[in-house]
N, CA, C and O atoms as a GROMACS GRO file, in nm:
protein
  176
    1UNK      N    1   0.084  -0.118   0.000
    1UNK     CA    2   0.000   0.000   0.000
    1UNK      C    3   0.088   0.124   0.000
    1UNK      O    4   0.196   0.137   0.058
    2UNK      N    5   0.017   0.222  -0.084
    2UNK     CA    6   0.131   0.321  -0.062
    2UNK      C    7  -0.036   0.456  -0.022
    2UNK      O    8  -0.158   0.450  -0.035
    3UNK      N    9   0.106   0.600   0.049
    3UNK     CA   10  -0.029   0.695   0.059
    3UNK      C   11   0.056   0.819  -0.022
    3UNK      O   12   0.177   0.833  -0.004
    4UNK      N   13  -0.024   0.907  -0.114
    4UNK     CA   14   0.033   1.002  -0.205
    4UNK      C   15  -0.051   1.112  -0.136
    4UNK      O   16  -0.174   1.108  -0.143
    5UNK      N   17   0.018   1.212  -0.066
    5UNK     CA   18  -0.017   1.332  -0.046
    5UNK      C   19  -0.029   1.454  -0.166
    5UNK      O   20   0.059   1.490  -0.244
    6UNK      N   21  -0.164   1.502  -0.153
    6UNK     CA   22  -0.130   1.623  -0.266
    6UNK      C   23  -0.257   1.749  -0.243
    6UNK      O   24  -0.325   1.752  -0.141
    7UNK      N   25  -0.270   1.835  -0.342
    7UNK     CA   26  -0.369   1.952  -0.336
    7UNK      C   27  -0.438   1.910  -0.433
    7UNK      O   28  -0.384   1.874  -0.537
    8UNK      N   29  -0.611   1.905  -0.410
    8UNK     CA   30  -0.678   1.964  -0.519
    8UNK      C   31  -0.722   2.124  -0.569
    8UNK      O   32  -0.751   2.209  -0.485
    9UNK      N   33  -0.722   2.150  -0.700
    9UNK     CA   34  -0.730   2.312  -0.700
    9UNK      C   35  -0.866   2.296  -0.742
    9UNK      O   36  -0.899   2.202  -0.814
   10UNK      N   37  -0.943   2.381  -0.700
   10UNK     CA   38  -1.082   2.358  -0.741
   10UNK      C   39  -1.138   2.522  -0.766
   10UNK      O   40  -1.118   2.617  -0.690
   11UNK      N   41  -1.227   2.522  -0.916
   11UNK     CA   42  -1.276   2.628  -0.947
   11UNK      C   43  -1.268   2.726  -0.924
   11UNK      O   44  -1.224   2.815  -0.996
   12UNK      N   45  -1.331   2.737  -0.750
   12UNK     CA   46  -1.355   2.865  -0.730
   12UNK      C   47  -1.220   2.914  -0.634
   12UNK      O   48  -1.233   3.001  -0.548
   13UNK      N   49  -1.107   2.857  -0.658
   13UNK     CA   50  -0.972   2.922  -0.591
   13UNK      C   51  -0.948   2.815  -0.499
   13UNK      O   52  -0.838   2.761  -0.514
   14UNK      N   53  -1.019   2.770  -0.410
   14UNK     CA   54  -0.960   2.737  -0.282
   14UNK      C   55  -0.891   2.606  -0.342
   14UNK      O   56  -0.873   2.571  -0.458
   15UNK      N   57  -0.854   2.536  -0.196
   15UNK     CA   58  -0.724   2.432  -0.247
   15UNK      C   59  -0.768   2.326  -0.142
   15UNK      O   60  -0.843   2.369  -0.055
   16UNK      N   61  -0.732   2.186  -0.133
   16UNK     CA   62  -0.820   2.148  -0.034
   16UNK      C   63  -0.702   2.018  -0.045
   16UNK      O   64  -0.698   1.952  -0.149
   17UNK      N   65  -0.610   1.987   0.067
   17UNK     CA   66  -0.516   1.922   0.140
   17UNK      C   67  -0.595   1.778   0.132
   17UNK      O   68  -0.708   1.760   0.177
   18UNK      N   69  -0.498   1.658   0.052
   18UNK     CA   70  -0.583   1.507   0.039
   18UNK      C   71  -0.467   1.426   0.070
   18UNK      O   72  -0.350   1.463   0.061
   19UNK      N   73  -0.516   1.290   0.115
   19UNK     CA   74  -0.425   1.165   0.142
   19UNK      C   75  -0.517   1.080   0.039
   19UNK      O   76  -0.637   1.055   0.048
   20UNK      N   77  -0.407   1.036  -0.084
   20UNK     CA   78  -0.439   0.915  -0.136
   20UNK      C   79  -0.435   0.789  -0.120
   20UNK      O   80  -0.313   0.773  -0.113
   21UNK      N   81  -0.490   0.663  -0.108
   21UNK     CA   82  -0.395   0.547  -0.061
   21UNK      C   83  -0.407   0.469  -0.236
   21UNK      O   84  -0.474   0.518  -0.326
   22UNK      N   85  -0.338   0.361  -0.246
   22UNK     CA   86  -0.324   0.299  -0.322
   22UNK      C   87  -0.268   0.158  -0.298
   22UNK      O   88  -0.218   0.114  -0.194
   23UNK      N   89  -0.285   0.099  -0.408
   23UNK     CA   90  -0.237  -0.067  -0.378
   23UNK      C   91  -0.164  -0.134  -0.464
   23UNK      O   92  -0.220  -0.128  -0.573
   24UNK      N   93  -0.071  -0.193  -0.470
   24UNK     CA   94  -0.019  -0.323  -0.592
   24UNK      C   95  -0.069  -0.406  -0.565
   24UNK      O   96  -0.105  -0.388  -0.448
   25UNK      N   97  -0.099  -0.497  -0.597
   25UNK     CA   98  -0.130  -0.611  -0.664
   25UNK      C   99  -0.084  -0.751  -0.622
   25UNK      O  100  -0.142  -0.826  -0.700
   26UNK      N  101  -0.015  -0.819  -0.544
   26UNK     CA  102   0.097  -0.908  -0.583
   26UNK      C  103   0.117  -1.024  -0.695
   26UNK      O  104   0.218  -1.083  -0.732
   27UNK      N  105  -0.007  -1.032  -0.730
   27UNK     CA  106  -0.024  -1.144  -0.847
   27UNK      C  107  -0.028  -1.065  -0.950
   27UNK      O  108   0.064  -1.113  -1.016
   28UNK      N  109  -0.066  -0.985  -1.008
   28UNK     CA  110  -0.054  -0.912  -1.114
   28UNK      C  111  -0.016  -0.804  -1.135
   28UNK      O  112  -0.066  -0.749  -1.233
   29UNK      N  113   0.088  -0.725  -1.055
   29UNK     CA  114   0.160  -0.616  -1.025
   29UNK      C  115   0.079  -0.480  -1.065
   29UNK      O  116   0.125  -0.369  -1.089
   30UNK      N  117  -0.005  -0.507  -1.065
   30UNK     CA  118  -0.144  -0.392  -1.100
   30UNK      C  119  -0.167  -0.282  -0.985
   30UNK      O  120  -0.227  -0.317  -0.883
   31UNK      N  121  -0.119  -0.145  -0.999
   31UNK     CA  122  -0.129  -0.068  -0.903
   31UNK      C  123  -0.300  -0.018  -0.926
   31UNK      O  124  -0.344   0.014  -1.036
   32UNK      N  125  -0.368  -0.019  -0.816
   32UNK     CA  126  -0.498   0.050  -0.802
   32UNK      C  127  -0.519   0.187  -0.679
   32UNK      O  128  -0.461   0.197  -0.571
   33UNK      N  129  -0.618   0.279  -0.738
   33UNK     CA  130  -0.679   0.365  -0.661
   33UNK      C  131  -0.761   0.311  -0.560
   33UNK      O  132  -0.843   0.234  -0.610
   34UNK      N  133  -0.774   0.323  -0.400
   34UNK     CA  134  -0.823   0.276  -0.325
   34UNK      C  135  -0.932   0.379  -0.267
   34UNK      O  136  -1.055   0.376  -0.262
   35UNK      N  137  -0.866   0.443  -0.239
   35UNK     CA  138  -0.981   0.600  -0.153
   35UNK      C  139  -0.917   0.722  -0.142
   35UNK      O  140  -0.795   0.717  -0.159
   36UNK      N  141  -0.963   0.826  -0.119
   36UNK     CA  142  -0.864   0.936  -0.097
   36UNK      C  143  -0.967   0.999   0.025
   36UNK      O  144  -1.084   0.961   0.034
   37UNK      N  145  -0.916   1.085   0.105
   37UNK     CA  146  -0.982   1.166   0.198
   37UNK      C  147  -0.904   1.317   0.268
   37UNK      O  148  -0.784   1.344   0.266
   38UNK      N  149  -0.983   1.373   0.308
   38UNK     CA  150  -0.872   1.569   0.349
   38UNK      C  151  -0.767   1.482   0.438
   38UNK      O  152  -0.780   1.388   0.517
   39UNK      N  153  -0.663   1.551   0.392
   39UNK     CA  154  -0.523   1.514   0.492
   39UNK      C  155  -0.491   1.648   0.614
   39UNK      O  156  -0.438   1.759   0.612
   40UNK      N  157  -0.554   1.569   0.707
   40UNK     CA  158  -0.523   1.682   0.815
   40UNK      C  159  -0.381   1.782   0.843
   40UNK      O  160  -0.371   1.895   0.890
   41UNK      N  161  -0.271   1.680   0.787
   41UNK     CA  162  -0.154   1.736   0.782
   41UNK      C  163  -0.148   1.796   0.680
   41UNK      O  164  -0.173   1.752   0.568
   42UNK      N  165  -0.091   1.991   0.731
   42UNK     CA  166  -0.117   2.081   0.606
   42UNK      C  167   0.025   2.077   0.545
   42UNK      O  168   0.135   2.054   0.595
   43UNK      N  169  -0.022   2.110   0.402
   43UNK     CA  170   0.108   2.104   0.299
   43UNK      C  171   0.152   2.224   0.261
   43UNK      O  172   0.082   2.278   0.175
   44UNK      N  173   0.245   2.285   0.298
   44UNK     CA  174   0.310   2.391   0.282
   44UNK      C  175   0.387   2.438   0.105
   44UNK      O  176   0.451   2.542   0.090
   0.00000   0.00000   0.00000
């Protein structure tokens, strides 16, 4: 599992702090999108 921190920029300006998680695979080395949700830890 991995987690990718990042910003969404959205329309109307604001910016909104996310934790992605994600997954490989082990049988088929297939990375997938799992969930994302606000990442309390702010990104400077």
């Amino acid at each position: 599992m991995y987690e990718v921190r990042g910003k969404l920029h959205g329309p109307n300006g604001k910016n909104l702090s996310v934790l992605t998680v994600w997954m490989t695979d082990f049988e088929t080395g297939n990375t997938r999108f799992i969930t994302m949700y606000p990442d309390k830890r702010r990104i400077k």
